[in-house]
N, C-alpha and C positions, 0 to 999 in steps of 0.2 A: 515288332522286334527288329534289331537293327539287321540288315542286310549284310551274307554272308558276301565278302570281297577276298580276291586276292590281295592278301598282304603287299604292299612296297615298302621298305623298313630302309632307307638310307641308313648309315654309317651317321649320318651328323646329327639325329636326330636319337633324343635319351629315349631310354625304355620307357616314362614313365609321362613323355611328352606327347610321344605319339598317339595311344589310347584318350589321352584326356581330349585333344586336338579333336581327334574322332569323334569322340560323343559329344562334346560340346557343338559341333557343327551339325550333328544329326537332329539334335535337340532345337536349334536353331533354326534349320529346314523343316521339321515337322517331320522327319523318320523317326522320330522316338513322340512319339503323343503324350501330352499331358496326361498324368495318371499313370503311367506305362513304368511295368514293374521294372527294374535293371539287378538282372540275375547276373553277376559274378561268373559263375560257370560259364552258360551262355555265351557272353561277350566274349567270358575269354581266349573261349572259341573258336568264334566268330572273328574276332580280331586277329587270334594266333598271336596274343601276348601273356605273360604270366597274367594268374587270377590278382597276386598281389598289386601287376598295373592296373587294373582295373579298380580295384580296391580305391589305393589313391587319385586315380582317375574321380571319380565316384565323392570321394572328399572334398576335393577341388572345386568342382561343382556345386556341392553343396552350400560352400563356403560363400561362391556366386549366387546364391538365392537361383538355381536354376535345378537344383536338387533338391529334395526331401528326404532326409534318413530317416527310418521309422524305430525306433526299438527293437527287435527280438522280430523285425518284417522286415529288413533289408531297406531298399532305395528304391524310388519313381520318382519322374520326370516330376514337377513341381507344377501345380495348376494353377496361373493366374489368377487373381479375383479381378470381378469389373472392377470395383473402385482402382485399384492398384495399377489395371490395365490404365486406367485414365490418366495415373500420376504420371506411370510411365511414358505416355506419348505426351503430355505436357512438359514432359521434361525433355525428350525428343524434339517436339518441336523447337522450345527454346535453344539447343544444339546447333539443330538445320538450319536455324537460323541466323544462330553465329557466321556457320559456314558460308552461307550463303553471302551474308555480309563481305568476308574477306577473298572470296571468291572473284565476288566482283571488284576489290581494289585490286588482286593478282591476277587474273587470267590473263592470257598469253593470244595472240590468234590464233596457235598450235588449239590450247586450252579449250578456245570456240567453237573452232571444227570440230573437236571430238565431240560437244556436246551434240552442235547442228546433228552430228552422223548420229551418232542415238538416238534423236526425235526421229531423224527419217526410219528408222528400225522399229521405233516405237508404235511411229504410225500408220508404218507399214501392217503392224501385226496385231493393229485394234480389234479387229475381226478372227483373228485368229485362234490359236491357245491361250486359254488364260495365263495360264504355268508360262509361256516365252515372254509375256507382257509382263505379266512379275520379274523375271527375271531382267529384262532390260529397265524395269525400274530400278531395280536393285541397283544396276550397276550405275545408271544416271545418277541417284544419290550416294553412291561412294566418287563417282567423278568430280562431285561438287564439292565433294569434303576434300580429295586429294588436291585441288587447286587450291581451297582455300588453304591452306599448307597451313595448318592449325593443329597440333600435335595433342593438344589438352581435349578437345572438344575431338577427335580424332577416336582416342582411348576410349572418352566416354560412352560414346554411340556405339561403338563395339558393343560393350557391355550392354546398353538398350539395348539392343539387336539381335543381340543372341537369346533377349527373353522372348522374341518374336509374337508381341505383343498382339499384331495383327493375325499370325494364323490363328491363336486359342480365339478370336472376338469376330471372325472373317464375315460370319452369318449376320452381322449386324453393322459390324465396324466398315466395309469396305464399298463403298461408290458403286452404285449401277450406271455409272453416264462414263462409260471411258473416255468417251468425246470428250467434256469436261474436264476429266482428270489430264488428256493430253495438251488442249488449252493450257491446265495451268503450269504444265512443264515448260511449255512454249513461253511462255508471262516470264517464268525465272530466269530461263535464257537471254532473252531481251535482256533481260536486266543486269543479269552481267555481261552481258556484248556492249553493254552500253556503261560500265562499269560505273554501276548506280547504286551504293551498297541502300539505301534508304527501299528504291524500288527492288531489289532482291529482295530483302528481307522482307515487305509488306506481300509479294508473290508469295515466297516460301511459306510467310504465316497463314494466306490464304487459304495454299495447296493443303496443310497438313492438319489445322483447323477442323474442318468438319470430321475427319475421321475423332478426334475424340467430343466432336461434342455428340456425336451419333452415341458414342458409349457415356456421355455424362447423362444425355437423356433418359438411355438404358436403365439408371441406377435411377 
């Protein structure tokens, strides 16, 4: 169930944006689990917003394929299937790759640096929490997409992203050799420092590759 929080409610922010905002992100992160009922009451709660934001909230989502409305059963978080899982990081990958591509015609020195400092962050904490190493992935492939200043492919991957493809498939989908995985962050970087949009994208397609052929296998 979602985690009870102190509300922050700015002035700029609608009634009906805020709650969606929320559960869409929780859904995203894996505090709402696939399968997991979303009780109205509950949230609204929990959130300290009317039941009818949530309601809408709750639609919204659905509309996202990231919800299930059941009939006369209320709403859960929506369960990936493999196959779907697969399209989905196929279609991902093709994305990252875009990104990547234009990344390496734009990047900046500024651009460089921040990557270089992420790998050192990254490799600092191969050994570490899984959870901090995800999360400094995370941010390394949004850094990529923000360089490549690509607005369409941008949108897109949001919406990938938030079906978090990889937490529902994690026990299968995800790399035991971090070494390896840091390798191939290393490979993209090059490759845009060297503003090589050919070698980005054969990197990027490398790195993101095996994670859906592990779930093509799957199926």
């Amino acid at each position: 169930m979602l985690e009870t929080k102190t509300p922050t409610r700015p002035a700029s922010v609608h009634g009906e944006e805020a709650p969606y905002q929320r559960l869409r992100a929780a859904i995203a992160s894996g505090e709402l689990l696939p399968n997991e009922r979303l009780v109205e009451a509950e949230l609204a709660q929990s959130l300290e917003v009317p039941r009818g934001a949530v309601r809408m909230a709750i639609v919204r989502l659905a509309q996202e394929n990231l919800v299930e409305r059941m009939p006369n059963r209320g709403a859960r978080v929506r369960r990936i299937s493999e196959k779907e899982g697969v399209e989905l990081l196929e279609a991902r990958m093709a994305l990252e790759c875009l990104a990547a591509e234009h990344a390496a015609r734009n990047a900046t020195p500024d651009d460089i640096t921040m990557l270089r400092g992420t790998l050192a962050e990254m490799e600092a904490s191969l050994n570490g929490d899984p959870l901090d190493y995800g999360a400094l992935n995370a941010r390394f492939h949004h850094e990529i997409v923000r360089i490549a200043d690509h607005a369409t492919a941008a949108r897109l991957l949001e919406s990938l992203r938030s079906r978090n493809t990889i937490f529902h498939f994690r026990s299968i989908a995800v790399p035991n050799d971090p070494g390896l995985r840091f390798q191939q962050h290393c490979d993209i970087v090059h490759a845009i420092a060297a503003h090589d949009p050919k070698r980005a994208v054969a990197a990027m397609r490398g790195h993101l590759s095996d994670v859906a052929a592990r779930l093509r296998a799957k199926l």
